[in-house]
MIDOGU-921469 format. One line per field, with one value per residue (C-alpha): x, y, z. Coordinates in steps of 0.02 Angstrom, whole numbers. Each point is the difference from the previous one (the first is absolute). Layout:
N
u: X, ...
v: Y, ...
w: Z, ...
//
This chain:
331
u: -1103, 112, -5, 170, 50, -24, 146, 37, 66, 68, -117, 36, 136, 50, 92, 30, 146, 0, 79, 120, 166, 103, 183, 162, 54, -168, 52, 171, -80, -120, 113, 188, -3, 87, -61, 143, -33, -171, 20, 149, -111, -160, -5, -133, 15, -166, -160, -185, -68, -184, -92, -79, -189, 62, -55, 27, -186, 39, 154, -95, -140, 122, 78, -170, -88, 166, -21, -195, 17, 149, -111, -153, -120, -101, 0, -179, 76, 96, -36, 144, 150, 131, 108, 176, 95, 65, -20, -206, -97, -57, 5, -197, -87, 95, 118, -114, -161, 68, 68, -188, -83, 136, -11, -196, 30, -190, 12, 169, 32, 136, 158, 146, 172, 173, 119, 141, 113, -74, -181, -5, 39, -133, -123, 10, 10, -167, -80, 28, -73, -155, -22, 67, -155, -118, -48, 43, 18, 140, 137, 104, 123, 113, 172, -9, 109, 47, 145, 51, -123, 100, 168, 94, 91, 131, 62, 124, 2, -174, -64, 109, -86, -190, -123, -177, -114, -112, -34, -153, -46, -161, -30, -134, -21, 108, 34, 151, 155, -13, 47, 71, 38, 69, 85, -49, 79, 50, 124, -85, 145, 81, -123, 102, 132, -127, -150, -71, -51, -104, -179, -74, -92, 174, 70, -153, 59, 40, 122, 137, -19, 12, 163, 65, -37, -76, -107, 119, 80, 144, 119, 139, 77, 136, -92, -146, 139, 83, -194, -63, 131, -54, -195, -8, 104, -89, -178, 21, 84, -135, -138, 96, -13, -178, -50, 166, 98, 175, 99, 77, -197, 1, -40, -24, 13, -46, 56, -43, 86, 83, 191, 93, 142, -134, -67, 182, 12, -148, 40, 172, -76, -155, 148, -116, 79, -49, -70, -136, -38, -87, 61, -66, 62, 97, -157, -109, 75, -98, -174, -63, -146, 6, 167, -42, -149, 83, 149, -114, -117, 173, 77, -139, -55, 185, -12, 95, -121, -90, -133, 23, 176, 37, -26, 43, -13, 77, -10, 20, -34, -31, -74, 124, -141, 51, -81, 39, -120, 37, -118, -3, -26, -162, -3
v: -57, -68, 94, 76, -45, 113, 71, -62, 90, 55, 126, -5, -54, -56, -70, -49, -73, -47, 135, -136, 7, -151, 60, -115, 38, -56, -167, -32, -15, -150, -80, -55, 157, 166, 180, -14, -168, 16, 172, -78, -139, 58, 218, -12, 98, -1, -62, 12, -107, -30, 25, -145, 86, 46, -171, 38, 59, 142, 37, 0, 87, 152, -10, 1, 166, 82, -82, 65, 159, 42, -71, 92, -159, -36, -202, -18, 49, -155, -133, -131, -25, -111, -14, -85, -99, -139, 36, -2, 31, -203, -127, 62, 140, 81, 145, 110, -43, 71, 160, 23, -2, 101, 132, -9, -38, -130, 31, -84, -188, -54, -117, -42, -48, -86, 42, 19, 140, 52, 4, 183, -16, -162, 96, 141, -92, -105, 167, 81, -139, 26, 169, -20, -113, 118, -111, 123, 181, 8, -104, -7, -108, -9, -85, -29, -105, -39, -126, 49, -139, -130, 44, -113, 111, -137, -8, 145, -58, 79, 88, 141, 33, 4, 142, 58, 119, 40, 81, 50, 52, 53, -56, 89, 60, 136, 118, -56, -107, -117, -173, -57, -138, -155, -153, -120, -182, -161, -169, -98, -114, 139, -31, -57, 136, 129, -52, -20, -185, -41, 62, -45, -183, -58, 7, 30, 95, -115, -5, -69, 131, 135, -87, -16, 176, -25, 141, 130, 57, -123, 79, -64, 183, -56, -82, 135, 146, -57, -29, 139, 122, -89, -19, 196, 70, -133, 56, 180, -26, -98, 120, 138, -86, -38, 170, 44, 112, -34, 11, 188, 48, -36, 156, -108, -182, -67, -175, -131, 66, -154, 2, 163, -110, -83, 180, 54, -155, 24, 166, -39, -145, 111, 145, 119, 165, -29, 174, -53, -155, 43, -85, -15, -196, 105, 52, -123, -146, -143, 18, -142, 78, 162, 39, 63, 76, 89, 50, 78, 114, 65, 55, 63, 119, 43, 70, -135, -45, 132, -6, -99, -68, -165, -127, -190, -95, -161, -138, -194, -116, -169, -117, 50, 142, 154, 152, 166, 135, 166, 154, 176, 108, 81, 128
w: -1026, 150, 150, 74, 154, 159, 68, 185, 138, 160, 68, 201, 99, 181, 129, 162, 94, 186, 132, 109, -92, 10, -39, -38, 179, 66, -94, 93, 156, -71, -115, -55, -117, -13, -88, -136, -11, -71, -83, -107, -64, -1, 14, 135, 150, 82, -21, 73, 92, 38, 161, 89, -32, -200, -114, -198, -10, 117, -86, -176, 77, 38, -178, -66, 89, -91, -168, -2, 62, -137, -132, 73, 28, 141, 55, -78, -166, 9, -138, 29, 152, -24, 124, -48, 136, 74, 187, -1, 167, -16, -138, -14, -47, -103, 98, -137, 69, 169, -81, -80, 159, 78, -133, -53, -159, -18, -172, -33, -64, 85, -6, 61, -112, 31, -97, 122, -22, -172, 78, -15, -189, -40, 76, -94, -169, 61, 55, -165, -85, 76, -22, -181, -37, 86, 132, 127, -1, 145, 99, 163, -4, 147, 40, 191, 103, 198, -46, 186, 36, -104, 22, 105, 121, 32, -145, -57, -182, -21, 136, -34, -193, 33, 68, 0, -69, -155, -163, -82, -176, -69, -199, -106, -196, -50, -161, -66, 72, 164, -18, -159, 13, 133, -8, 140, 16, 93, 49, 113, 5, 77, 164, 148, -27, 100, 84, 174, 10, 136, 27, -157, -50, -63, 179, 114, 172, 156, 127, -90, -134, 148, 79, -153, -38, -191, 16, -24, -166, -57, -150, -110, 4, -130, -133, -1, -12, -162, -77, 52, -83, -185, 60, 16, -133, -132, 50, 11, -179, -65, 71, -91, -163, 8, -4, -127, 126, 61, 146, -44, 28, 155, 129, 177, 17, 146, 53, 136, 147, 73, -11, -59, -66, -125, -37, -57, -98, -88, -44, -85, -95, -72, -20, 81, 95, 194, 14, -89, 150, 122, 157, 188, 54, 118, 107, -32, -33, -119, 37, -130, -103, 95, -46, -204, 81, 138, -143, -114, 126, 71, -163, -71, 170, 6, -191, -65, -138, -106, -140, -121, 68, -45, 145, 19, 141, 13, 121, 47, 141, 69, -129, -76, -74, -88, -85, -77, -45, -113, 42, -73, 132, -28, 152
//
């Protein structure tokens, strides 16, 4: 007789955002830009901004402690970190085999994954895969991210969108609901509309990469706006209908936070009322994978999301990458 399948899910949660607050005001003083300027196009106000001591390790080290002591583990417990992002401490180790030592979690296999913007999201669907098969017993998967380290501040087009910080989530077997099911996928011919392209063996660093400042993140804003309005609403849709639910059973949805004006977009195209978005681009800014991450601790310690509420998150990034995931909230 065939086995069901365990149940997934969400059993801690955490986050941790930088204190130095970088405002749209801030921003007029270091570039041609203005505070309506970027709040018309964008709905950003502020966002934080990493210290010069804070690398993404310390910032998913922070997240972490949260995550474990809401889902009542110690570090030793640990069987499996991912950590998702795209700003790593160094090309190698992995940002996760930091965050073990930093945490004492020894009994933890470690990785990281790059996933861009929907990091958060691949690394839960990887981490529930996992446990599913029984390999492990437990997960932390983390979206971290200091994109203040990438972000070319001399270039108004994208310095005003992108901040730092880090969300934690801690995966385990549970009764009845978690995640039900995801829907992760890909155009790599999409590539060179978002990427950062020096640094890497395709364009190794040297001095004309630095003058010619290739290090830093380079965006077709226009081309990735219309995209992204039918990359989100078609995976969220598509997650929905792999686990036969709709979009009227939606309780919380929680999207990428990059660009309010894509959020509202996305919301009239799905038809879905926007009380039931949770939003906080306005605070944070895009934070890459840390965004979803940071999303979903806020609205579920602020009592936006209850047991067994309906929850999809939705994201897409660079690559172009995108993935959706639909949890019952088991809490």
């Amino acid at each position: 007789m065939r086995k069901s399948r365990k149940n997934i899910g969400i059993i801690g949660l955490g986050f941790y955002v930088p204190k130095k607050v970088l405002t749209n005001k801030d921003l007029e003083g270091m570039v041609d830009t203005s505070d309506e300027w970027i709040t018309t196009r964008t709905g950003i106000k502020e966002r934080r901004i990493a210290g010069p001591t804070e690398s993404t390790s310390t910032l998913a080290f922070n997240a972490a402690k949260d995550a474990l002591k809401d889902a009542k583990l110690a570090p030793e417990d640990l069987d499996l970190i991912i950590v998702a992002t795209i700003t790593p401490d160094m090309a190698f180790p992995a940002t996760a085999c930091f965050l073990q030592e930093m945490l004492g979690a020894k009994n933890a296999a470690c990785f990281d994954m790059s996933a861009a913007c929907a990091g958060f999201i691949y690394g839960l669907v990887t981490a529930q895969k996992f446990l599913q098969s029984g390999t492990y017993k437990n997960a932390l998967v983390i979206g971290a991210e200091k994109l203040s380290s990438v972000t070319d501040w001399q270039d108004r087009n994208t310095c005003v969108l992108f901040g730092d910080g880090a969300g934690a989530a801690v995966l385990a077997p549970v009764e009845n609901g978690g995640i039900l099911a995801s829907y992760l996928g890909c155009d790599g011919s999409m590539t060179e509309l978002l990427m950062q392209p020096a640094g890497g063996s395709r364009m190794p660093a040297s001095r004309q990469t630095v003058d010619d400042r290739m290090h830093f993140i380079k965006m077709r804003g226009n081309e990735v706006f219309k995209l992204a309005i039918k990359i989100m609403s078609d995976a969220a849709c598509r997650a929905l209908k792999a686990c036969k639910l709709g979009v009227e059973d939606i309780d919380c949805f929680i999207p990428h936070q990059a660009n309010m004006r894509i959020l509202d977009a996305v919301a009239r195209k799905m038809k879905l009322p926007l009380e039931k978005i949770y939003f906080n681009v306005a605070k944070y800014g895009n934070m890459s994978s840390a965004a979803t991450a940071v999303a979903l601790c806020e609205a579920y310690k602020c009592g936006r999301i209850r047991g067994g509420d309906i929850v999809v998150l939705d994201a897409f990034g660079a690559g172009l990458v995108w993935g959706a995931a639909v949890i019952q909230w088991q809490k």
